[in-house]
Structures are given as C-alpha cells and as structure tokens.
Rosetta silent file (secondary structure, phi, psi, omega in degrees, C-alpha in Angstrom):
SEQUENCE: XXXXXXXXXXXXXXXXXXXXXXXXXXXXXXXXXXXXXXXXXXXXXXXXXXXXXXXXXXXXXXXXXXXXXXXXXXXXXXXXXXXXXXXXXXXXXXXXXXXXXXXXXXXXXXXXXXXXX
SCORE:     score description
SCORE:     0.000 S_00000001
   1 L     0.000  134.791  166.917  120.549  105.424  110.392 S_00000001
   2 L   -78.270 -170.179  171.225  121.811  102.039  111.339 S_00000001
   3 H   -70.751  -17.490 -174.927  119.687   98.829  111.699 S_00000001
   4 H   -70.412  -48.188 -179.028  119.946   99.593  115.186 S_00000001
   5 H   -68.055  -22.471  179.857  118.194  103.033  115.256 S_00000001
   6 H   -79.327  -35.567 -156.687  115.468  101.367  112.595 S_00000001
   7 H   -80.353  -37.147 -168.903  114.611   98.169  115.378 S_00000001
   8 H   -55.533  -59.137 -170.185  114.437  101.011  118.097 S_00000001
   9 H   -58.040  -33.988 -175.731  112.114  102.818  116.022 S_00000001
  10 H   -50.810  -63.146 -149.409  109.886   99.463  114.937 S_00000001
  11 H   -88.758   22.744  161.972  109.588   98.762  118.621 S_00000001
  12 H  -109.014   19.395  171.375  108.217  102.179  119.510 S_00000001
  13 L  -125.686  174.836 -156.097  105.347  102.437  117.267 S_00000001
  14 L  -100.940 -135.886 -169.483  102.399  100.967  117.438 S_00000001
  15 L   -60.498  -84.802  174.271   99.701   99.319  114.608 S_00000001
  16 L   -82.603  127.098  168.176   99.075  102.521  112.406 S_00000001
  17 L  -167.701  172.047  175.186  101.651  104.836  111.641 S_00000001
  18 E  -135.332   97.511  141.560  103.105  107.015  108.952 S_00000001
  19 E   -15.309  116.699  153.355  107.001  107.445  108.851 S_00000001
  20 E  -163.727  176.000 -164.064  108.879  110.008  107.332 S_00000001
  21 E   152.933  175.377  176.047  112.007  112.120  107.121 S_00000001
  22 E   -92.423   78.497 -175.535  115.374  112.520  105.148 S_00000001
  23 L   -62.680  -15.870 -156.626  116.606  109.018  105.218 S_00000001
  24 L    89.982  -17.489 -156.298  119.594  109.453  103.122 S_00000001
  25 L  -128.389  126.642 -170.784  119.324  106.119  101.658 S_00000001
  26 L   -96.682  121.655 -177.938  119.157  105.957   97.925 S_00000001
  27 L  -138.791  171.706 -150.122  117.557  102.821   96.185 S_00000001
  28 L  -107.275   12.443  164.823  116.466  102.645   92.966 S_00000001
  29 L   -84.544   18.560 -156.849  112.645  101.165   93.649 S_00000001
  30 L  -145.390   -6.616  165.333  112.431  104.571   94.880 S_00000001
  31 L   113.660  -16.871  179.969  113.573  106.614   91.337 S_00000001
  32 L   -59.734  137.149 -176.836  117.492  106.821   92.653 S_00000001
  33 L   -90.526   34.801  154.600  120.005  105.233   89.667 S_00000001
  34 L  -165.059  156.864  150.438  121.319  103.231   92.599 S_00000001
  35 L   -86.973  119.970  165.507  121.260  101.136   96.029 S_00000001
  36 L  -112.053 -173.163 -165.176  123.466  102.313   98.422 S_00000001
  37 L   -71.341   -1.305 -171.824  124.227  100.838  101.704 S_00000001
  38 L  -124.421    4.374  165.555  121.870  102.727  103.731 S_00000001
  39 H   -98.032  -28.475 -164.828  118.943  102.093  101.177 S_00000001
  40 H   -81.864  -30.429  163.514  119.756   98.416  101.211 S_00000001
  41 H   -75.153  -55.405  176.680  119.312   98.564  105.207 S_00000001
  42 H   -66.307  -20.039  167.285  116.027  100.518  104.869 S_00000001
  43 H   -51.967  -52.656 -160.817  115.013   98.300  102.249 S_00000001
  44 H   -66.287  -25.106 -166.510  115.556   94.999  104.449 S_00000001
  45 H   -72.012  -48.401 -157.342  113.958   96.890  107.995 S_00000001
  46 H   -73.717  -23.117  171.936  110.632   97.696  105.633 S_00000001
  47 H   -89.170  -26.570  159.070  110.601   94.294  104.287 S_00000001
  48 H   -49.367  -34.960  120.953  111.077   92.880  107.278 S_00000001
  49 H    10.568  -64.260 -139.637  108.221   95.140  108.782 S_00000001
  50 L    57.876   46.367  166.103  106.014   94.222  105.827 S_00000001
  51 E   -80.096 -143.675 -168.105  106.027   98.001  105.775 S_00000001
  52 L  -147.548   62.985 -176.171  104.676  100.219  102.819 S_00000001
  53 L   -50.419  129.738  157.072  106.684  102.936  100.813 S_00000001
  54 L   -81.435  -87.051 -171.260  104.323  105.785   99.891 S_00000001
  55 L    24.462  125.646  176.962  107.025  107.170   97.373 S_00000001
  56 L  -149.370   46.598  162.264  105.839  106.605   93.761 S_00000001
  57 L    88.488  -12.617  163.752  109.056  107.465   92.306 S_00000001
  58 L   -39.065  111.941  165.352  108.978  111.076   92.368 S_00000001
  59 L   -38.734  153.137  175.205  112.589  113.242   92.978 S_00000001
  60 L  -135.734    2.669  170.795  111.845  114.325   96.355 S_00000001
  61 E   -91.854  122.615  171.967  115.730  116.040   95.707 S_00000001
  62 L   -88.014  119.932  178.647  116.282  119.096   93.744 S_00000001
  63 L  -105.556  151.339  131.080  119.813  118.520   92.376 S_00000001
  64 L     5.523  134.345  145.238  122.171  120.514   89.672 S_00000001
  65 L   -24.935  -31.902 -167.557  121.576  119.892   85.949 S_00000001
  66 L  -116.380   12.586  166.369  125.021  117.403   86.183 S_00000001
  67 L  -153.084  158.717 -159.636  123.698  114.924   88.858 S_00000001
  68 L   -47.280  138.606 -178.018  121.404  112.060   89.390 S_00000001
  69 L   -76.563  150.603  158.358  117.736  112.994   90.570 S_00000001
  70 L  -159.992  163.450 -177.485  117.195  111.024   93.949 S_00000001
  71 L  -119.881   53.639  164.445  114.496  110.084   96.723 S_00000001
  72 L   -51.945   -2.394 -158.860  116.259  110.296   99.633 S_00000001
  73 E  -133.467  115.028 -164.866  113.347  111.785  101.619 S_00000001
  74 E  -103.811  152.357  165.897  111.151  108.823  101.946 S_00000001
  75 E  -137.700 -172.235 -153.221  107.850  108.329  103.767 S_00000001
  76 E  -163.092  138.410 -171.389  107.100  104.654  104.833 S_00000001
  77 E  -144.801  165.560 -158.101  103.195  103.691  106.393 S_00000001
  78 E  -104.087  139.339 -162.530  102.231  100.701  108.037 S_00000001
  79 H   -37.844  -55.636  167.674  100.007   97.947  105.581 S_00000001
  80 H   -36.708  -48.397  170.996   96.567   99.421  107.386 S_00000001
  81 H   -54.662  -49.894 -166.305   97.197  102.787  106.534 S_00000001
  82 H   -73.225  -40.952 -166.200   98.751  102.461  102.512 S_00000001
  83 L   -82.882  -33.772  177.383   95.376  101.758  100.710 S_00000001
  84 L   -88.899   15.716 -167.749   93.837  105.053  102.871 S_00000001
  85 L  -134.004  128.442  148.346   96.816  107.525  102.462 S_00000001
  86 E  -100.852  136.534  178.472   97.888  109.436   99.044 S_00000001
  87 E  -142.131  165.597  170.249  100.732  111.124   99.305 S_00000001
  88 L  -166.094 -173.971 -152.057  102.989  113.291   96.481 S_00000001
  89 L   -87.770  157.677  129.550  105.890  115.880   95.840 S_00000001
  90 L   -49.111  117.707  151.011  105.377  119.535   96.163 S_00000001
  91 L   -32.338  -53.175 -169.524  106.909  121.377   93.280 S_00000001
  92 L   -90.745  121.504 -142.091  108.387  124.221   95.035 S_00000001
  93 L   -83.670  -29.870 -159.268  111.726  123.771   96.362 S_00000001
  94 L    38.081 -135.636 -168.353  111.328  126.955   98.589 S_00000001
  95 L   -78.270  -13.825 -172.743  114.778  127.621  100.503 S_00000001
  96 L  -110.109  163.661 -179.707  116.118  123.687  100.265 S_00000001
  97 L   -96.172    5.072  176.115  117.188  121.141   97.911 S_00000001
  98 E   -91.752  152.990  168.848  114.605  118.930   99.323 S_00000001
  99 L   -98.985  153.509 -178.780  111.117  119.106   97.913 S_00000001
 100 L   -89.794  128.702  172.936  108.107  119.239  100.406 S_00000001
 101 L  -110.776   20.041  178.147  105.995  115.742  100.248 S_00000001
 102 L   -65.892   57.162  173.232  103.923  117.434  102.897 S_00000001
 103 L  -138.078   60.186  170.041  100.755  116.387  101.318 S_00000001
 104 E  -101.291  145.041  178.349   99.361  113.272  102.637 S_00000001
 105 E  -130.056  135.737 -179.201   95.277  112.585  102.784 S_00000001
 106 E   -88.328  140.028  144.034   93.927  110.020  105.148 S_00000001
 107 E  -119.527  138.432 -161.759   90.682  108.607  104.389 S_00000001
 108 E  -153.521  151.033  173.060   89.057  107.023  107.034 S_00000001
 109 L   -46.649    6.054  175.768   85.772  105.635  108.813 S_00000001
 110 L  -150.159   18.017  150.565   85.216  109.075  109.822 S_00000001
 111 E   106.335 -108.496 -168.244   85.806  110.461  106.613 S_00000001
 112 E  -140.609  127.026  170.694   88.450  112.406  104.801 S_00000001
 113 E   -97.662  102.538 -154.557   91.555  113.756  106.647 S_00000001
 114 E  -123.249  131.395 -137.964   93.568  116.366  104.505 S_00000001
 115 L  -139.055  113.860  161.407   97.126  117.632  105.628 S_00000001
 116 L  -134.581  154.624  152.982   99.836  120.469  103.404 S_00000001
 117 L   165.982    0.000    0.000  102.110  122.358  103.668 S_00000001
C-alpha cells in the first residue's frame, strides 16, 4: 500500500476500529529481522494515527527452514479499543503460508465479545 491508500483509509474510519490484513510490510518491532520500505510507511501512518499494533511479535508467516520468520499480516486497533482487545496466532497453517490471527476478544461495557476462526 502506499501512503496514499493508508490516508484514504484513516479518513474512512471512524473512533473505534480494528484493522487488519496482509500488509506486506516487514519491520522488526513486529518480529521481522528487518524494516523494509513498506513497513517504514506503515510504521509512520500508525504513528502518525497514534494507532495501536496488536501483534506481539508472533510469525504470523509460515516460511521454509532457510528463511527469516516474518509478520507481514498485521492487525492495527485504534487507542480505545487496544487495552479491551487480545488478539494471537493460530498454529495451524491450514492451506497457506499465512497463519490465522483470527482470534481477537473484545471486552466491553456489555461484556465479553469472543471471535475465531
């Protein structure tokens, strides 16, 4: 994504939100052994933001035996949101080299929201 497709997205969501997807962009606050140019743009959009990485360093890749684990598949929550949301990796790889981080739980003023899969 460029910076352009991240300010598009910024100025369609609202207060509360939870981000996520296969950014692509490898930085190394995120478990990657590097910053590459498209982590170093989502890095600057989320600090600009004051957004939140859920990530907590987990591969979210499965890679070969001969190359670098990475956490290209990021999820990213808005400051309201990060103290009420857990989120972590799936083990099982199923059919992809991505691992499922489909596990986030909400807790909330109306109690406990809990989402797999």
């Amino acid at each position: 994504m460029t910076r352009l497709d991240y300010d598009y997205v910024a100025a369609q969501i609202g207060t509360d939100y939870i981000l996520g997807g296969d950014f692509n962009a490898h930085l190394q606050v995120l478990g990657s052994g590097r910053n590459d140019n498209a982590g170093n743009i989502l890095l600057n959009f989320i600090n600009e933001h004051q957004m939140v990485f859920l990530n907590d360093g987990s591969p979210t890749r499965v890679t070969r035996p001969d190359q670098a684990v990475s956490a290209v598949d990021v999820t990213i929550v808005s400051p309201v949101l990060a103290a009420k949301v857990s989120w972590k990796v799936v083990d099982d790889a199923y059919t992809s080299d991505h691992r499922c981080y489909y596990s986030i739980t909400c807790v909330g003023s109306e109690g406990k929201l809990e989402s797999s899969g």
